[in-house]
VOSESE-329847 format. One record per residue: x, y negated, z of N, C-alpha, C in turn. Coordinates in Angstrom, 3 decimals. Atoms other than C-alpha are relative to their C-alpha. Example, Ala and Ser with C-alpha at 12.3 -4.5 7.8 and 13.67 -1.06 7.14 Angstrom:
<drengus>
        n_u        n_v        n_w       ca_u       ca_v       ca_w        c_u        c_v        c_w
      0.890      1.190      0.000     12.300      4.500      7.800      0.900     -1.200      0.000
     -0.820      1.190     -0.060     13.670      1.060      7.140     -0.770     -1.090      0.730
</drengus>
This chain:
<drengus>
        n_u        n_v        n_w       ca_u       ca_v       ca_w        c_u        c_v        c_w
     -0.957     -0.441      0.994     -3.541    -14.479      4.713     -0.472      1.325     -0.601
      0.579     -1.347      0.641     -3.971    -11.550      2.069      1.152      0.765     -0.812
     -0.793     -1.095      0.429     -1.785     -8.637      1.558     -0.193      0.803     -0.891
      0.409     -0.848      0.845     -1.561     -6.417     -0.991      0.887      1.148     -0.158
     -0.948     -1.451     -0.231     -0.649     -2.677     -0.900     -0.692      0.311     -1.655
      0.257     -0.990      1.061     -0.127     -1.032     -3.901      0.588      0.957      0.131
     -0.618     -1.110      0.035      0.870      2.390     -3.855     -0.220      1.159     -1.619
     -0.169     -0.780      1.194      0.837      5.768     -6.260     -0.488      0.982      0.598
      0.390     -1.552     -0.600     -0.412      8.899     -6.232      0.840      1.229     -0.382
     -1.312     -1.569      0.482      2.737     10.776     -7.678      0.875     -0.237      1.303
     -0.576     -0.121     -1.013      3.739      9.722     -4.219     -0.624      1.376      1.052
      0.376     -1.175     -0.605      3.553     13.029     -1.882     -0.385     -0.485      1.681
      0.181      0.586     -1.145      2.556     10.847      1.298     -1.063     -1.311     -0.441
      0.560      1.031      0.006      0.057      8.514      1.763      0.491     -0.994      0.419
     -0.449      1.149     -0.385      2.192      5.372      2.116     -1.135     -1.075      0.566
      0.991      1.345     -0.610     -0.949      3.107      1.957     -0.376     -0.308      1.170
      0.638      0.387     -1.380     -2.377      4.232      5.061      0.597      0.033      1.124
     -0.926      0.782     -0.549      0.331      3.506      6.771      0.263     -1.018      0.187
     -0.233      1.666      0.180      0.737      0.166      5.789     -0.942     -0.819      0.546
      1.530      0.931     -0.520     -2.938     -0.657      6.265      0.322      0.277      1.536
     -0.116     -0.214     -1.562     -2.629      1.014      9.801      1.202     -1.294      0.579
     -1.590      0.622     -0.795      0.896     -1.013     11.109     -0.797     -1.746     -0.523
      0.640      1.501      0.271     -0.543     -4.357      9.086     -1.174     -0.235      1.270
      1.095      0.788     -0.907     -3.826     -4.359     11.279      0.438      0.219      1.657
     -0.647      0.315     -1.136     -1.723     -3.953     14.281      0.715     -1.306      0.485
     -0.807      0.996     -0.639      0.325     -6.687     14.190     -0.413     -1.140     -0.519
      0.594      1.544      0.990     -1.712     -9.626     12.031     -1.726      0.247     -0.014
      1.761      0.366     -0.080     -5.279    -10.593     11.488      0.035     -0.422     -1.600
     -0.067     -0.329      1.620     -5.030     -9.872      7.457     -1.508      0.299     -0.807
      0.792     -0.317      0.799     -7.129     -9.750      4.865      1.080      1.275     -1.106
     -0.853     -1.154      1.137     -5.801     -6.442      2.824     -0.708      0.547     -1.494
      0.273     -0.035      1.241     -5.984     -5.838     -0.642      0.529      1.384     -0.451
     -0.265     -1.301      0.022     -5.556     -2.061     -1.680     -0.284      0.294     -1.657
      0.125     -0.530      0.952     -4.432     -1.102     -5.282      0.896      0.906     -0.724
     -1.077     -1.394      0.159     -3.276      2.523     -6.324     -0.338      0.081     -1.343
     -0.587     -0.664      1.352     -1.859      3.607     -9.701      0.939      0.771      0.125
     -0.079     -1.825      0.419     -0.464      6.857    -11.304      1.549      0.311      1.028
     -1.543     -0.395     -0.539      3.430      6.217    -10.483      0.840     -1.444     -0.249
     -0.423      1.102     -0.749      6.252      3.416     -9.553     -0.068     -0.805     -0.976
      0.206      0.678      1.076      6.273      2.024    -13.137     -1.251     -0.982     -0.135
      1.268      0.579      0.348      2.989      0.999    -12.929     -0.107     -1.003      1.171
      0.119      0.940     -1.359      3.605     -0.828     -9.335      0.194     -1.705     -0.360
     -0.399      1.668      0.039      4.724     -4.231    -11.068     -1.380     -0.653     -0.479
      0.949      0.433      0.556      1.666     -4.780    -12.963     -1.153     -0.058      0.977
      1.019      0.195     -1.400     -0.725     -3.532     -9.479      0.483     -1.751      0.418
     -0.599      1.070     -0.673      1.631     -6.162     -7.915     -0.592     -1.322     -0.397
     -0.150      1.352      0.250      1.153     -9.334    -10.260     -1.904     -0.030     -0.025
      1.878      0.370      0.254     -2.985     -8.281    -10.595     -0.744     -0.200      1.789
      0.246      0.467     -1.335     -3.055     -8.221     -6.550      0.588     -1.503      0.281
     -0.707      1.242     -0.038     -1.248    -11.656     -6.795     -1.233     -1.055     -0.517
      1.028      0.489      1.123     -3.803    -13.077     -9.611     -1.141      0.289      0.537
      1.201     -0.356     -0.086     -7.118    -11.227     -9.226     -0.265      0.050      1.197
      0.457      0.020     -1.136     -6.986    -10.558     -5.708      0.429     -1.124      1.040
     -0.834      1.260     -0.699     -4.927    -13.703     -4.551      0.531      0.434      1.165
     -0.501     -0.815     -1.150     -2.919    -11.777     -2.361      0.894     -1.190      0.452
     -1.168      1.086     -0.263      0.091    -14.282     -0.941      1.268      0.984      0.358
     -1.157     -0.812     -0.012      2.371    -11.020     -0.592     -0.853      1.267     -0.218
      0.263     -1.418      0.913      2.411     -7.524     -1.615      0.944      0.558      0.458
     -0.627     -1.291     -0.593      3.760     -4.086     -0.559      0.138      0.638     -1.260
      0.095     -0.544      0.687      5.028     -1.952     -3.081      0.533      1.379      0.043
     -0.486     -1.674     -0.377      5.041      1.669     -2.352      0.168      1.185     -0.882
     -0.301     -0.950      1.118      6.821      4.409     -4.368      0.585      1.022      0.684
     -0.553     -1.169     -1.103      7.965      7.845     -3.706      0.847      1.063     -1.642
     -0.507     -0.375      1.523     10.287      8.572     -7.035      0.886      1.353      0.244
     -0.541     -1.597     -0.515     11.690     12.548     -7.248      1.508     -0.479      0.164
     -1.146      0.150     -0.613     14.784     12.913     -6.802      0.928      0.621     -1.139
     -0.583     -0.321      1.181     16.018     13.521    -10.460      0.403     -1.261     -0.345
     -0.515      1.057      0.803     18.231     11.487    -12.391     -0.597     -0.945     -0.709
      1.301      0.375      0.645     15.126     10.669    -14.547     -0.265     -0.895      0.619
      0.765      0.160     -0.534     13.340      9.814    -11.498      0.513     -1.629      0.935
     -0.734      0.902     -0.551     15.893      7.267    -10.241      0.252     -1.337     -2.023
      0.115      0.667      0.802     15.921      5.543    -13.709     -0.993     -0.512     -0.230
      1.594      0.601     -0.168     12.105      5.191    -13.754      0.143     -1.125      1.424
     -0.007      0.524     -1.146     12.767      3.988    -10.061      0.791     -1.647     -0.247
     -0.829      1.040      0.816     15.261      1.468    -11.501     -0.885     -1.167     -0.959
      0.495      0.781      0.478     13.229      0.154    -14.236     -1.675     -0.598      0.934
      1.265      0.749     -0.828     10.040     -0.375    -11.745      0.416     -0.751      1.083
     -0.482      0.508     -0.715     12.339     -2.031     -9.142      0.435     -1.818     -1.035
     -0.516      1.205      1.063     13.474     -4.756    -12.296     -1.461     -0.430     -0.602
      1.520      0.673      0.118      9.660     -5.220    -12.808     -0.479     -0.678      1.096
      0.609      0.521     -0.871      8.828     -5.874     -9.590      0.592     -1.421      0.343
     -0.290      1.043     -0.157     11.498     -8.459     -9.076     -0.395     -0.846     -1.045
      0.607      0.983      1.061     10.323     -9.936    -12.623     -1.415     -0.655      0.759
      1.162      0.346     -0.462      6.904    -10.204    -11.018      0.344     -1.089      1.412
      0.004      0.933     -1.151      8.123    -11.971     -7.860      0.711     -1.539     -0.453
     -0.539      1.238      0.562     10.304    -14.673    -10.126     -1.170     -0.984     -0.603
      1.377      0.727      0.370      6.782    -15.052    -12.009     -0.983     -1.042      0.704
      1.021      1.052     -0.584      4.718    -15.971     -9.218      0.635     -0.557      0.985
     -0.844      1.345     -1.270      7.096    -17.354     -6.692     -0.446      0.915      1.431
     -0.022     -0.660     -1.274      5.919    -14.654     -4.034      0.144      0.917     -0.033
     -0.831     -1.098     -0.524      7.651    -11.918     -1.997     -0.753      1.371     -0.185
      0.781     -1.534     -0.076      6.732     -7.822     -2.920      1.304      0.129      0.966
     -1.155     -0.283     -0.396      8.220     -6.057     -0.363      0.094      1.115     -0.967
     -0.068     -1.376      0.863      9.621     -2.738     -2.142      0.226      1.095      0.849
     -0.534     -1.139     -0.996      9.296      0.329     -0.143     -0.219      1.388     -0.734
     -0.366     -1.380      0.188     10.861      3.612     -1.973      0.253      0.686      0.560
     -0.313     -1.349     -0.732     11.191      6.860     -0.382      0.393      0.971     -1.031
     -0.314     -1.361      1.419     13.385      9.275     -2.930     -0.233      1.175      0.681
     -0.316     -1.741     -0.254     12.647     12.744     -2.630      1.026      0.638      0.823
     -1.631     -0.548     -0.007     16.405     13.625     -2.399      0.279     -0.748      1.278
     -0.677      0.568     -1.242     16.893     11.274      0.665     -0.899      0.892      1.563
      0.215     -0.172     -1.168     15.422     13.395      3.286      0.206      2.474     -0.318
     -0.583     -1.383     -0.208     16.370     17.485      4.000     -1.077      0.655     -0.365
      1.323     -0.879      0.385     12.865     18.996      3.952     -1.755     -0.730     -0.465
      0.995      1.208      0.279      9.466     17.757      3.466     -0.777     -0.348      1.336
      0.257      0.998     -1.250      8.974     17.052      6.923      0.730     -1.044      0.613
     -0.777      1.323      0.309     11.518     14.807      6.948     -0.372     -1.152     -1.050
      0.234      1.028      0.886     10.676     13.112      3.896     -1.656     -0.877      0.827
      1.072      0.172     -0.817      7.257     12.953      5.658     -0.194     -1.008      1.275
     -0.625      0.955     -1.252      8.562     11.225      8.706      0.609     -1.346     -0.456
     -0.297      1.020      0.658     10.712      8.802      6.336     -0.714     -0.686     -0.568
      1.726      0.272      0.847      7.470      7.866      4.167     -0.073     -1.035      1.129
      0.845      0.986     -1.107      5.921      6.725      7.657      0.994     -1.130      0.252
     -1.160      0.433     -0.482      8.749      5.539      9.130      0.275     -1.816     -0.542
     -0.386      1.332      0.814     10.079      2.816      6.512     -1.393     -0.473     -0.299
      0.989      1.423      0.770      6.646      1.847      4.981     -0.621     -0.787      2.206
      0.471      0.997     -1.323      5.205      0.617      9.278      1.077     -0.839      0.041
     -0.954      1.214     -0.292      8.598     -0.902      9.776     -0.022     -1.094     -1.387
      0.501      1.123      0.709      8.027     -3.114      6.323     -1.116     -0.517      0.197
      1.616      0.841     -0.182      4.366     -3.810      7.218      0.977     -1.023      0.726
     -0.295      1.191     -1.029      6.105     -5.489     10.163      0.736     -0.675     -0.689
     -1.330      1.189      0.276      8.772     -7.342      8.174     -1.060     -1.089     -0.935
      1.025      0.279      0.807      5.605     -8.398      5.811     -0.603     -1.169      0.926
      0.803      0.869     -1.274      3.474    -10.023      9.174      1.565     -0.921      0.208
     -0.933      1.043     -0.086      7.310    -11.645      9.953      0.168     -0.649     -1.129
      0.034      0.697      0.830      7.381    -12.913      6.381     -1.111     -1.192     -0.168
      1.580      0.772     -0.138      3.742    -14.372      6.759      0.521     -1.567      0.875
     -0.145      0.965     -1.091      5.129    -16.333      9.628      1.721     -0.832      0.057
     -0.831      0.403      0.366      7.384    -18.775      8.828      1.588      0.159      1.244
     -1.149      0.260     -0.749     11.409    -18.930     10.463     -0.161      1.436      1.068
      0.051     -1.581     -0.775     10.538    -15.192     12.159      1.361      0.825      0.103
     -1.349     -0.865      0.646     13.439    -13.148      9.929      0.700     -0.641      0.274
     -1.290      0.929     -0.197     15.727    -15.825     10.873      0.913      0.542      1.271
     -0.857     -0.074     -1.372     16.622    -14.562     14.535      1.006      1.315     -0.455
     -0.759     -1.589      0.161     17.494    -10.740     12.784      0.979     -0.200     -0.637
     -0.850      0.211      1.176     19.555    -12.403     10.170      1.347      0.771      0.442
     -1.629     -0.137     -0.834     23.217    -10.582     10.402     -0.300      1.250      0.905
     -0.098     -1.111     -1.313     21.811     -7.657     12.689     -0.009      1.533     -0.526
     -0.455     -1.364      0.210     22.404     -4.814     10.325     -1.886      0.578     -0.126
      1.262     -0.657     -0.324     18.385     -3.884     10.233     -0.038      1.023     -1.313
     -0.304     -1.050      0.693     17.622     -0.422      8.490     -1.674     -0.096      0.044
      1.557     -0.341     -0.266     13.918      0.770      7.722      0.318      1.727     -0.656
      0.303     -1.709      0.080     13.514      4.677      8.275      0.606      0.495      0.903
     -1.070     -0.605     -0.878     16.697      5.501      9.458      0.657     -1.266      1.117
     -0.804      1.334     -1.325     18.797      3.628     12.204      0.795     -0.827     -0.169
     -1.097      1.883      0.343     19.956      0.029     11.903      1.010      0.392      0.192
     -1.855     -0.165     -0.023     23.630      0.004     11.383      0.136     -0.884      0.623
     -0.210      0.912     -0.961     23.778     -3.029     13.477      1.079     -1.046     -0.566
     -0.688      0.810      0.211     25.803     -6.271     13.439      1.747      0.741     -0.258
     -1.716     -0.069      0.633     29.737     -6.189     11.547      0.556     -0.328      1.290
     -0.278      0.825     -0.840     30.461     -8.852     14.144     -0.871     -0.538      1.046
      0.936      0.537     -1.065     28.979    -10.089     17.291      0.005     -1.471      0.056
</drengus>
């Protein structure tokens, strides 16, 4: 199978190597690695790692400020990416980290890591068919701490 990380470099964390790291932990992947400027530009990485690199899924890593602006850009590259997954019929995951969601920048730093390893892994459970099925209903969180099942 072949993954594809795209990330940014107006992100203040290296998401990618994260992803690559946690991916070659838990799968036997072929990885596909393509960075552009900022999150806008992630739908178009996405559908050319799909196409050119024949990826069969895709990571899409963004790290949008934490301005009003920055959440509207975040917005319209989130409505690209799902355009791109209606296109080709396969799953990006989307992993944003806003600015504004963490206290300092060692926090944000920690969140970065944090959420993009725990999507690698949901990525290797996507690979593998009926996996996500057992979590269904369990409240799962990536960064911060699962809120857990409503009901037992």
């Amino acid at each position: 199978m072949r993954v594809g990380i795209a990330d940014t470099t107006f992100a203040r964390v290296n998401m990618g190597k994260f992803a690559i790291d946690e991916l070659k932990k838990h799968g036997s992947v072929v990885i596909e690695r393509y960075t552009v400027p900022g999150v806008k530009d992630l739908p178009v990485a996405c559908k050319k790692l799909f196409e050119e690199y024949r990826c069969d899924i895709c990571m899409a890593l963004g790290m949008p400020g934490g301005k009003e602006k920055d959440r509207m850009c975040a917005h319209e590259a989130s409505l690209g990416l799902i355009t791109c997954q209606l296109m080709t019929n396969r799953h990006i995951i989307e992993v944003f980290v806003h600015e504004d969601e963490a206290v300092d920048d060692a926090e944000l730093a920690w969140l970065a890591e944090s959420r993009t390893r725990e999507h690698a892994v949901n990525v290797i459970k996507l690979l593998r068919p009926g996996t996500m099925e057992r979590e269904a209903g369990t409240g799962q969180r990536q960064g911060f701490s699962d809120a857990g099942a409503a009901r037992q």
